[in-house]
C-alpha positions in Angstrom: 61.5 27.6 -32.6 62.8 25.5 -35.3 61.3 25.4 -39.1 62.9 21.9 -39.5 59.5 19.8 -38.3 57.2 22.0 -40.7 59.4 21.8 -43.5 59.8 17.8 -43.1 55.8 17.7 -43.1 55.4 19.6 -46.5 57.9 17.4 -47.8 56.0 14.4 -47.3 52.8 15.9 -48.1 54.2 16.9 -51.4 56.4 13.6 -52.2 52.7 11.9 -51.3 50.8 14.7 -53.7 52.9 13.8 -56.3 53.0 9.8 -56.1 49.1 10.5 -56.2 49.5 12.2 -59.6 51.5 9.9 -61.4 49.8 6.7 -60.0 48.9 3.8 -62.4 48.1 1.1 -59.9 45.1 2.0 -57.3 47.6 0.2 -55.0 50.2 2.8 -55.3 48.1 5.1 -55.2 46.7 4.1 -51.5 49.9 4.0 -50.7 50.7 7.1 -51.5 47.7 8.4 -50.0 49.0 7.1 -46.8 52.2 9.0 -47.1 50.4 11.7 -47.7 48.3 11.9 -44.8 51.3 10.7 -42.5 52.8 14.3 -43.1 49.7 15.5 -40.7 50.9 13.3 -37.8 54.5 15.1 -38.3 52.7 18.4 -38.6 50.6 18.3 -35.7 53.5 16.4 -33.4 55.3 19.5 -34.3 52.8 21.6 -33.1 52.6 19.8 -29.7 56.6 19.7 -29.3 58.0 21.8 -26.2 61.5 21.9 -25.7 62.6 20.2 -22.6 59.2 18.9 -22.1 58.3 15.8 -20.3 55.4 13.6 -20.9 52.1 15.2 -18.7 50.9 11.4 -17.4 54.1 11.1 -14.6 52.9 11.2 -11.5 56.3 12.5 -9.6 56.8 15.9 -11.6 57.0 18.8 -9.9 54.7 21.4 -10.0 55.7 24.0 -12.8 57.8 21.5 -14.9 57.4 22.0 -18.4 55.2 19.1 -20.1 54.3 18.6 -23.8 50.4 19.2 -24.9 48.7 16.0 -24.1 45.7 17.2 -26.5 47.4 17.4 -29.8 48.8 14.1 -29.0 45.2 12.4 -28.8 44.8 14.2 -32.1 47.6 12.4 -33.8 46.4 9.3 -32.6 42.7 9.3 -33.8 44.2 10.8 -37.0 45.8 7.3 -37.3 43.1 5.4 -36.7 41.2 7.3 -39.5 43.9 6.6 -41.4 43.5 2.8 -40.8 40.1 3.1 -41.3 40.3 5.0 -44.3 43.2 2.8 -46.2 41.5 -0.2 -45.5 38.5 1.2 -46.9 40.5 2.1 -50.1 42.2 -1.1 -50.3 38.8 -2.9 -50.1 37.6 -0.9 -52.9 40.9 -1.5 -55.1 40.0 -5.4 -54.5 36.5 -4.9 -55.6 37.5 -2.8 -59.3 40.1 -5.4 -59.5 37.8 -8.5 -59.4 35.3 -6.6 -61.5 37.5 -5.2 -64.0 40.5 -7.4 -63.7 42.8 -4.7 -63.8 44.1 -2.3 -60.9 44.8 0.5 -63.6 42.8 3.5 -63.1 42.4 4.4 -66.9 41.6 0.5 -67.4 38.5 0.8 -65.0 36.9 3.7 -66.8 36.0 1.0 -69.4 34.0 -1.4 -67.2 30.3 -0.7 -67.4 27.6 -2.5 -65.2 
């Protein structure tokens, strides 16, 4: 069992966590929201990994052959299309302060009352 995949995945989360942090632009900040999420789909591919395993769809492997967890793949997959869902949701809203406010600066929106 290697350490390598889990390791990788808290590295993005944190390189994400701290792009959210220092954000000034609510683009950048989606962005890095993105990244952030992407280390889940590393994390939970990582779960899913077997060593020497082939994919479980082929219909000439042998009984007993070692085959990868076809569940936590279908996991990775809706977790991207939330994460589609979810940025475009984000951007929309970035557009929408923007037109309002005229700014894309989080601290510059506070100031916008209506």
């Amino acid at each position: 069992m290697s350490y390598l995949p889990y390791a990788v995945a808290g590295w993005i989360f944190l390189v994400g966590i701290a792009g959210i942090a220092t954000s000034k632009n609510l683009i950048h900040l989606a962005v890095c929201l993105t990244v952030t999420q992407s280390s889940s789909y590393v994390l939970l591919l990582s779960v899913g990994y077997v060593k020497h395993g082939v994919a479980p769809i082929f219909l000439g492997t042998k009984l007993g052959t070692t085959a990868v967890d076809p569940v936590v793949q279908a996991l990775t997959l809706t977790d991207v299309v939330v994460s589609v869902a979810v940025i475009g949701l984000i951007l929309a809203l970035a557009l929408d302060a923007h037109r309002l406010s005229g700014t894309v600066d989080p601290d510059g929106i506070a100031d916008v009352s209506g």
